[in-house]
N, C-alpha and C positions, 0 to 999 in steps of 0.2 A: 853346531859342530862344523870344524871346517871342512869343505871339501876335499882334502884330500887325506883326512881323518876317515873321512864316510868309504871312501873309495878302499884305502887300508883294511877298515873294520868288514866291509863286505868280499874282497877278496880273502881274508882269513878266513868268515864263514863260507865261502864255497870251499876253500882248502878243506877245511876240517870236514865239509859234508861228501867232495868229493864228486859236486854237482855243480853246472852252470844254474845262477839265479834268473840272473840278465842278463838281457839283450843291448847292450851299446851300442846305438848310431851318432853318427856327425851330430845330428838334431835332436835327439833325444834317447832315455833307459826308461826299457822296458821291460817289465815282467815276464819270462819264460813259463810255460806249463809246468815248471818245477818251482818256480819261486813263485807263481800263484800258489798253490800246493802249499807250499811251507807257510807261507803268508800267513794263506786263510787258517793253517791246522793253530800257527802262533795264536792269531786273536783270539781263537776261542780258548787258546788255553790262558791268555793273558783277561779274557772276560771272567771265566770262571773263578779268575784269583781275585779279579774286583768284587764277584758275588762274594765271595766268603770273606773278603774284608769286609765288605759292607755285613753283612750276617752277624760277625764276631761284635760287631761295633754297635750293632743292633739298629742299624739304618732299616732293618724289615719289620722290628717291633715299634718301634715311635716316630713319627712324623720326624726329621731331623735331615739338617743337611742343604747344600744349595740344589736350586734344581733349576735344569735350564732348561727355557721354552723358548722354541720360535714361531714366527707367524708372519705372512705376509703386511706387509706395513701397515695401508689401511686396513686390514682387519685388524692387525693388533691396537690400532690407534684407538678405535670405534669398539672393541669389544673386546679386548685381552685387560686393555691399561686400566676402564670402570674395574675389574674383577680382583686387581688383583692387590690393591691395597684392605682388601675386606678377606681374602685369604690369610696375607700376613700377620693381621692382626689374628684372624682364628689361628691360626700354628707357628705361635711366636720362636721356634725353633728351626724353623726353613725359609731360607734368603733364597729369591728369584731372580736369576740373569735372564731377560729377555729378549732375546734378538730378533728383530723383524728388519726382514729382508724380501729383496721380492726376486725370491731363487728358490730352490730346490735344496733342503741344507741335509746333507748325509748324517745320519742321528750317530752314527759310530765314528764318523770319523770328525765329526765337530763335538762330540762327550755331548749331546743335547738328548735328552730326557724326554722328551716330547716334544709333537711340531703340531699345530693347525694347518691342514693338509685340504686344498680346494681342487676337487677332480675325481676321476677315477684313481685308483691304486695298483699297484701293477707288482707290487714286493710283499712276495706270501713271507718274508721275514716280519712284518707289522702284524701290529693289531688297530684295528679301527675303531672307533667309539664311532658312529655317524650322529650328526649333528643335528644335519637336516638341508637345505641347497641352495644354490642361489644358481642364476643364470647372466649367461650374454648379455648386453642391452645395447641398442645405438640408439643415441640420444642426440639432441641439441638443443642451444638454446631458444625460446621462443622469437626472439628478434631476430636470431641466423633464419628460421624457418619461413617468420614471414616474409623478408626479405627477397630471400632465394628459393624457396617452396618447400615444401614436403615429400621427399622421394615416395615412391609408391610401390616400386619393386627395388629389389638388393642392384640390380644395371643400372638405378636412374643414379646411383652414388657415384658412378665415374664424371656426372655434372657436377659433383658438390666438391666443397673446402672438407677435405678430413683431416681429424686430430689422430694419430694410433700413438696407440701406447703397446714398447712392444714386447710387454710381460704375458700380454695375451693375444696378438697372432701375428703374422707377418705384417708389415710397414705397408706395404702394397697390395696384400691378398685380402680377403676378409672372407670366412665363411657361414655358408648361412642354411637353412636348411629347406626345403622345397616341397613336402608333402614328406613322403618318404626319405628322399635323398638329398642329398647335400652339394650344393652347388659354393662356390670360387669367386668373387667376383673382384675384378681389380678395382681399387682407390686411388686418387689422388690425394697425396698425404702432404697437405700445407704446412703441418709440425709436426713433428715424431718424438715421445717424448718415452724416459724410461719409468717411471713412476704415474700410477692413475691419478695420483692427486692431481699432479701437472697435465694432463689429460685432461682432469673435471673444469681444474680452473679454466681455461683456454676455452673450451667446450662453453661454461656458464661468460666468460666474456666477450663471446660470439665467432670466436675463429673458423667451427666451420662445426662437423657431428663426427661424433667417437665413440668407441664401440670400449665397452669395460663391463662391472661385473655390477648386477643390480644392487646389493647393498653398498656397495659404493656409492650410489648415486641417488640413496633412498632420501635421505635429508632435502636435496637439490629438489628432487621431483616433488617429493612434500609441499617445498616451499616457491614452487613453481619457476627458478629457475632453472630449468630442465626439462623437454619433455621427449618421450619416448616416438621414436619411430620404427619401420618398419618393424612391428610387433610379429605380426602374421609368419614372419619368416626366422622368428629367431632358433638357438642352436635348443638340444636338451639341458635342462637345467644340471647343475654339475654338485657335485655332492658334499656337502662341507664334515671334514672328520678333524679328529683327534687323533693324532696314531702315536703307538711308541713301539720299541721292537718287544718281541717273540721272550718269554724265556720262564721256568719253572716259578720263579719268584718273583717280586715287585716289590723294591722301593716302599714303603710305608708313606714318603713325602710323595709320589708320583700317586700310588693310589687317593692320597686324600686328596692330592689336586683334581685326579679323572674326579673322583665323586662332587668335588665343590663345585667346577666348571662347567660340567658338562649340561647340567640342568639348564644353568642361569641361560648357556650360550644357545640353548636349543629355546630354548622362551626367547632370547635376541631374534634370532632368526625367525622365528616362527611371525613374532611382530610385524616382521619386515614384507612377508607376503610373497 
């Protein structure tokens, strides 16, 4: 729509309401206490009208329908993408869009179905399947370490080449944990990369040690391009879930997904150690 279609349409609904929505600066519109207000009361009433469409259509009695899942990249690569052509075939009535990204993807406001969610949770609007965890790791290659040594505390890494990747913590900081508490320590980051793959690679062809998420790097370690350091000090392991939001009913194609998935991916992980 064009903007000054948008701008028309929203000043006739404050006309008609009789209320400011927004807030207009030079830089940007924002939402007033009022036009949150309306906002939120709209979606819910615009949710409700999707439940009962869906109800009428009988999307809560049979499997039916597209459904869309996201997932952090490497996870979805390594363990969404094996599962999900043996889904399709068991519910020849439900097409899967699956977006993997390595963000945080809002389930309302991207129409996503469900997400594979790594971390704590912090939005009592979910519901969590837990899966089971993965943690921290700083690695490097066997060649970078004999080379240039083996750090032995989280300080001795301001000597080394580091890879980050900065989908998991800052370029420069890295955190680690100390007995009880949690300590900072700065890195020199030879590459900075926004995806782990680009991370592993770099890492397994010796640029320097990178800190990422263990099943990412389960293969590598396996196969012993990879091996793990400063162990002693790593973070608490982080919690791998399924989540989708809150609400009286469920999708028919969403429930047989949680049921098909959740098993296989908690045997995935549980492999992985």
């Amino acid at each position: 729509m064009p903007l000054p279609n948008v701008s028309r349409k929203v000043a006739e609904l404050e006309d008609a309401l009789r209320v400011r929505l927004l807030n207009p600066t030079t830089r940007r519109v924002s939402l007033i206490d009022n036009g949150r207000q309306f906002f939120e009361s709209c979606r819910r009433i615009l949710d409700e009208l999707s439940e009962a469409e869906r109800a009428v259509t009988g999307e809560y009695h049979a499997p039916r329908g597209e459904l869309v899942l996201t997932a952090p990249i490497v996870f979805g690569r390594l363990h969404i993408v094996p599962i999900v052509p043996e889904f399709l075939a068991a519910f020849t009535e439900v097409d899967v869009r699956l977006q993997l990204v390595d963000r945080m993807v809002n389930l309302i406001d991207e129409n996503a179905d469900v997400a594979l969610r790594i971390g704590e949770l912090s939005d009592s609007a979910m519901v969590a399947i837990r899966l089971g965890v993965t943690r921290p790791v700083v690695c490097a290659s066997p060649a970078y370490l004999a080379g240039r040594g083996v750090p032995d505390r989280p300080e001795a890494l301001a000597r080394h080449a580091c890879i980050s990747f900065t989908g998991l913590a800052a370029a420069s900081q890295w955190p680690f944990r100390a007995g009880r508490m949690r300590q900072t320590v700065p890195v020199h980051p030879r590459l900075v990369v926004t995806t782990a793959e680009a991370a592993i690679d770099a890492a397994i062809a010796g640029v320097g040690i990178t800190r990422v998420l263990s099943y990412q790097v389960a293969q590598a370690l396996k196969e012993g391009r990879l091996s793990i350091v400063l162990a002693d000090f790593e973070l608490e392991p982080l919690p791998v879930s399924l989540v989708h939001l809150s609400g009286r009913l469920i999708p028919a194609k969403l429930r047989s997904f949680l049921d098909f998935a959740a098993a296989r991916l908690r045997s995935q992980l549980e492999s992985l150690g």
